[in-house]
C-alpha positions in Angstrom: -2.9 68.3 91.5 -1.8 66.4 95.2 -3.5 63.5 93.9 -1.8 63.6 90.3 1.7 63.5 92.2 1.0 61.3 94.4 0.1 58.7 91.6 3.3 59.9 89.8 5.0 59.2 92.6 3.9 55.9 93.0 4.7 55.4 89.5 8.2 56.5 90.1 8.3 53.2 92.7 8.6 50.7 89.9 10.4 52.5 87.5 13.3 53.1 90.5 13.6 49.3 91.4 13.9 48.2 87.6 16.1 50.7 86.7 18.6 50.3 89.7 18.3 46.7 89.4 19.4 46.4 86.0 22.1 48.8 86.8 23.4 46.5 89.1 22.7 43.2 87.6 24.8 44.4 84.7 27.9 45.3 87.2 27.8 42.7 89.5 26.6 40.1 87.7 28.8 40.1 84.1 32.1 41.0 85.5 33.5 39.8 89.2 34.6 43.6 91.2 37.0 40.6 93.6 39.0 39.7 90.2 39.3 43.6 89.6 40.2 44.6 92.6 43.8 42.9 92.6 44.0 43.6 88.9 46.1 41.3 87.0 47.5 39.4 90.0 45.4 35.6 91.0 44.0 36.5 94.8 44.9 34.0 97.1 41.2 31.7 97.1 41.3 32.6 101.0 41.8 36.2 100.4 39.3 36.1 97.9 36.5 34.4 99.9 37.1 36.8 102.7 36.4 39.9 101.0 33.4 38.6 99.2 31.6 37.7 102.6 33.1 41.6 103.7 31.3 43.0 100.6 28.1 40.1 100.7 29.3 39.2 97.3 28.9 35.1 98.2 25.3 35.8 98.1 23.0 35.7 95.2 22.3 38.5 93.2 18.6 39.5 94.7 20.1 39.2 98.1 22.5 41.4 97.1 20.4 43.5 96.2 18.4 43.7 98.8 21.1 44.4 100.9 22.3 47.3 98.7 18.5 48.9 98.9 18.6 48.9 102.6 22.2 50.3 102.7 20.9 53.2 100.3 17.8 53.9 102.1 20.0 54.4 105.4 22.5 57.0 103.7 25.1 54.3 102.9 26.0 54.0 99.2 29.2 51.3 99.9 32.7 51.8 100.2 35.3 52.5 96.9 37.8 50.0 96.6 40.3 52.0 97.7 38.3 52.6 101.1 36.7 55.7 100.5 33.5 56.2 101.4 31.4 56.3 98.1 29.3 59.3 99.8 32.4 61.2 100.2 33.3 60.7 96.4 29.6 62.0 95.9 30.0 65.0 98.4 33.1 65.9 96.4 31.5 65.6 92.7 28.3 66.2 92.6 28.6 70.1 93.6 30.8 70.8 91.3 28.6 69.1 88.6 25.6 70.7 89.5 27.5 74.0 89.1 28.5 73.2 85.8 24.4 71.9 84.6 23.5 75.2 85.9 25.5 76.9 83.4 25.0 75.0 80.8 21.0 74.9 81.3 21.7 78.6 81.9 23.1 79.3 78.5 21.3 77.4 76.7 17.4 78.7 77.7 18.5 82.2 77.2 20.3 82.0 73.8 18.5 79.1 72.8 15.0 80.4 73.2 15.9 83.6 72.3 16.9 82.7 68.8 14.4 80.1 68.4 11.8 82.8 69.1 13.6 85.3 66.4 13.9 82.8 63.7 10.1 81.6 63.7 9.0 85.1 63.9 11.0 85.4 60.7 10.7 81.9 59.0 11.8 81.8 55.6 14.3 85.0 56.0 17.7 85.5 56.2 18.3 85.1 59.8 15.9 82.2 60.0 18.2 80.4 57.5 21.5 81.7 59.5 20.0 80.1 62.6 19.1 76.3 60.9 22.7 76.3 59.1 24.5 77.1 62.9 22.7 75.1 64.7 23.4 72.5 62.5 26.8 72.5 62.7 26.7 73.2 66.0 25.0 69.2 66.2 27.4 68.2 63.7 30.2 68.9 66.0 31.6 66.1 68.0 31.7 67.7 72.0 35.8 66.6 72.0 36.0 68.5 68.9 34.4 71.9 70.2 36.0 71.5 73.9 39.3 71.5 72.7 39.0 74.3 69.8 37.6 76.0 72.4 39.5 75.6 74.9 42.9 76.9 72.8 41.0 79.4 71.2 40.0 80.8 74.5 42.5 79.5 77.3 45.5 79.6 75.7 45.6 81.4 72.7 43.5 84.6 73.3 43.7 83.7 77.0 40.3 85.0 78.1 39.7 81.9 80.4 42.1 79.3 82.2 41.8 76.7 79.9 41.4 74.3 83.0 39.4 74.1 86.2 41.1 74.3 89.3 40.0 71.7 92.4 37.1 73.8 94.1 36.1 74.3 90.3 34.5 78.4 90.8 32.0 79.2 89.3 33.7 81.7 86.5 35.9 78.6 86.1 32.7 76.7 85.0 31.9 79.1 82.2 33.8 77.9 79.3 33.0 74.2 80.3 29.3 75.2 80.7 29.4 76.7 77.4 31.0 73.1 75.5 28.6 70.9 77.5 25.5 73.1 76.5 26.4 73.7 72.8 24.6 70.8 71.4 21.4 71.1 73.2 21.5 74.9 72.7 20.9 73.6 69.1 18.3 71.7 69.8 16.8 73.6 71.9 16.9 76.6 69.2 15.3 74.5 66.3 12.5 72.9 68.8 11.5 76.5 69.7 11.9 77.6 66.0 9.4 75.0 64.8 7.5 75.5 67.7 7.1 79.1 67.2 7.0 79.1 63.3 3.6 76.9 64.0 1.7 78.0 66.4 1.9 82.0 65.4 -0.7 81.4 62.7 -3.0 80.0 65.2 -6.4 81.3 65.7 -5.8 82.7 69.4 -3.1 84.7 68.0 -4.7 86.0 64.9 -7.7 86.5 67.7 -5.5 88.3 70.4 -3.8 90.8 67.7 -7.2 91.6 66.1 -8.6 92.4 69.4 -5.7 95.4 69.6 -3.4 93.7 71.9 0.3 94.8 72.1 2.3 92.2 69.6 4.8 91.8 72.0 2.5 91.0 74.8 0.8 88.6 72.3 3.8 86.6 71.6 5.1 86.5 75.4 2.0 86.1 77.2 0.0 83.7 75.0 2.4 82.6 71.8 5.7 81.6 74.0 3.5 80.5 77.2 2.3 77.4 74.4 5.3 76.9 72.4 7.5 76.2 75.6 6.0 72.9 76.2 8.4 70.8 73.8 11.3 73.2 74.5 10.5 72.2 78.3 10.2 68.7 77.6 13.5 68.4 76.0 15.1 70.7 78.7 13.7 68.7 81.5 15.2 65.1 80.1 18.0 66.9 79.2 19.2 68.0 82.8 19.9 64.4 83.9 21.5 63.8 80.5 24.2 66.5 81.2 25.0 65.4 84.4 25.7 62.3 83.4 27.3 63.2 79.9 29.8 65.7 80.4 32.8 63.4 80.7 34.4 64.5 77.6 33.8 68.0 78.9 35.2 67.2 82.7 38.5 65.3 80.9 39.0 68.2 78.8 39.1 70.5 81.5 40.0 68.4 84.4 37.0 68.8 85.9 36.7 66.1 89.0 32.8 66.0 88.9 30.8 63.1 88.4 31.9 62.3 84.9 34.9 62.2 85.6 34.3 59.6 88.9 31.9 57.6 86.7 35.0 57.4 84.1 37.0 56.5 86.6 34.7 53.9 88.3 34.7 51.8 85.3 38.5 52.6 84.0 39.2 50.9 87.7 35.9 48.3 87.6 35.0 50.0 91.1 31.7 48.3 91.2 30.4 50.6 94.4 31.3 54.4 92.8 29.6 53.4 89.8 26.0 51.8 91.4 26.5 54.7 93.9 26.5 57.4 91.0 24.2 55.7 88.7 21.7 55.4 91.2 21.5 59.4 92.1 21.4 59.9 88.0 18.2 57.4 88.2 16.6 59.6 90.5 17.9 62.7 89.3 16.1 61.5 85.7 12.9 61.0 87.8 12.5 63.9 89.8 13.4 66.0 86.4 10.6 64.4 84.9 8.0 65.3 87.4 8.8 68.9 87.2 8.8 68.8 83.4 4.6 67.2 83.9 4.1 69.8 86.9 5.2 72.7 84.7 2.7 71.9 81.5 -0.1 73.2 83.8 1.7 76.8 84.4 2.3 76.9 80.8 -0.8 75.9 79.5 -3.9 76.4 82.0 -6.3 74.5 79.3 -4.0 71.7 81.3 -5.3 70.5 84.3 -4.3 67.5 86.6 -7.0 65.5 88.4 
């Protein structure tokens, strides 16, 4: 197992430098953060040349870089154009998103898995066909769409909720919005466990383990969930990085000041630093969610073993 991570982590080396790299290559290079900065007024060519050789933007692009990787590597992530520290922005956002991924992830591995599990114990009946139809709807559903139904259904209308989050964004605060961010992979993940399920219960080891006079419902949580997890866990595992990054509907909807919403504003504003800065964490936030997804097959499945 040490030597398996260690070669993943190695692996990870590569996968980093190109994916950072593009990142920046396709803000720095196709669009000039000097122009945006003064917006639709011509900088003075002084004034201009000065704050390239401030932000080491009269170098070329692998210098910059470079220089960017070192800065990183030391705990700086740049400076906003408004002269915030991009760290602060980061200190301020990323908490709050977290929170809100937690409930999301939250919500949908309980009801998610627990449906899936119900409708492929009971494929072809009536609540297996309840469960396809929601959750297909549910995907059908554009995120704006859901947000704001329910966000007048149950902030302003039955008033249950606020139907916005305040600044230090509590964590009751984050239930609604957890709830509109993890709809559509709550379908997902219902229908991958469903199938999953729905398959593997006619297996041999099952059939084996029941006629041996074991306990169904130690049957189907010790040895028929253990092995249908490992899609469901898959899916979860790329998904965390994707909701971190994609809940900027959500976060505008609720006025939420999280990362989506500093990514949105980052290239509403072309500030060339906030949006490297936040890209970069999602990079490795996509990496080191991957790893655990690989690390977790072998406590699901022991036949799986790492050398």
């Amino acid at each position: 197992m040490g030597r398996y991570v260690i070669r993943r982590l190695l692996q990870m080396i590569p996968v980093f430098i190109g994916s950072t790299f593009l990142i920046f290559f396709m803000v720095y290079a196709l669009g000039d953060p000097v122009a945006a900065l003064f917006g639709d007024r011509a900088p003075d060519p002084a004034t201009a040349a000065q704050i390239r050789e401030d932000l080491y933007l009269d170098e070329p692009l692998w210098k910059q870089y470079l220089h960017y990787m070192g800065q990183i590597f030391q705990g700086d992530f740049g400076t906003a154009f408004n002269g915030q520290p991009v760290t602060e922005l980061m200190a301020d956002a990323w908490p709050v998103t977290v929170r809100l991924t937690l409930v999301a992830i939250a919500f949908e591995i309980l009801i998610g898995i627990t449906l899936g599990v119900l409708s492929g114990l009971r494929r072809g009946r009536a609540i297996d066909t309840t469960v396809l139809l929601l959750s297909l709807i549910v995907i059908s559903i554009p995120t704006f769409v859901s947000g704001y139904v329910l966000q007048y259904l149950c902030g302003i209308k039955w008033n249950t909720v606020s139907p916005t989050v305040s600044p230090d964004a509590p964590l009751n605060e984050l239930l609604l919005p957890g709830v509109v961010v993890g709809l559509v992979s709550l379908a997902y993940v219902t229908r991958l466990t469903r199938t999953s399920i729905a398959e593997n219960v006619r297996a041999d080891y099952v059939r084996t383990a029941l006629a041996k006079g074991l306990p169904r419902r130690r049957v189907i949580t010790r040895h028929l969930l253990r092995n249908s997890l490992i899609p469901v866990v898959t899916f979860i595992g790329t998904d965390i990085g994707g909701l971190m990054g994609g809940a900027l509907v959500t976060e505008r909807i609720f006025n939420i000041h999280g990362v989506g919403y500093q990514l949105y504003q980052g290239v509403l504003r072309q500030n060339s630093p906030t949006v490297v800065g936040f890209v970069t964490v999602l990079v490795l936030v996509f990496l080191v969610a991957n790893l655990l997804v690989d690390l977790l097959y072998a406590v699901l499945d022991p036949r799986i073993r790492y050398a």
